[in-house]
C-alpha positions in Angstrom: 242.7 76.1 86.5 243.0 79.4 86.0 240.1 80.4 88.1 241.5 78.4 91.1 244.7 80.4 90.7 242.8 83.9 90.7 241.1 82.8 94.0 244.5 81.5 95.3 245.9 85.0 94.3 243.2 87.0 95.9 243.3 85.2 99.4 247.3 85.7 99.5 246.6 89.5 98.9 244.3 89.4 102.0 246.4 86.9 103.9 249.3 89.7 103.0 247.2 92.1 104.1 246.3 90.8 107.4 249.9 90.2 108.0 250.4 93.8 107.6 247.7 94.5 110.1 249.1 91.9 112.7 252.3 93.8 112.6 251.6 97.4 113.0 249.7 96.3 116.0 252.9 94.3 117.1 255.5 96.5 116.7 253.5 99.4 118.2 252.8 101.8 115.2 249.2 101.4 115.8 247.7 100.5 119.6 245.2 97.9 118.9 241.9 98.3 120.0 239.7 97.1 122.9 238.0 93.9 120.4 241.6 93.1 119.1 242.8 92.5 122.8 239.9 90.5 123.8 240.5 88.6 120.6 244.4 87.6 121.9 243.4 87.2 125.1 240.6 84.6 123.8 243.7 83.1 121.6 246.2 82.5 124.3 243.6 81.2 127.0 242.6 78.3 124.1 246.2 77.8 123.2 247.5 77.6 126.7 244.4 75.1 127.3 244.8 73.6 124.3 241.2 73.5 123.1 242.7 75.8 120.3 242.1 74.2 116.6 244.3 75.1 113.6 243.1 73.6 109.9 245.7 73.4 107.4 244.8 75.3 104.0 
C-alpha cells in the first residue's frame, strides 16, 4: 500500500508540474515553441474530428 501511494505521489508532482508548464505557455510568460504548437494544433484537429481518445486514470 504504501508503495502504491509513493507512485501516486510522484505522478501528482509531475502532473503538478506539467500543469505549471501548460500555464506559463497560456498566460503568455513563456512563448511556446514551434513542437508545442504543432502539438495543439494536432490536439484540436482530433478533438474537433473527434478521433481524439481520453483514458480515465
Amino acid at each position: 500500500m504504501a508503495e502504491v501511494t509513493s507512485e501516486n505521489n510522484e505522478v501528482l508532482f509531475l502532473l503538478q508540474k506539467i500543469e505549471s508548464i501548460i500555464d506559463t505557455r497560456l498566460i503568455g510568460e513563456v512563448e511556446p515553441l514551434d513542437d508545442e504548437i504543432e502539438l495543439i494544433g494536432e490536439y484540436q484537429k482530433r478533438k474537433s474530428e473527434g478521433t481524439l481518445e481520453l483514458h480515465e486514470i
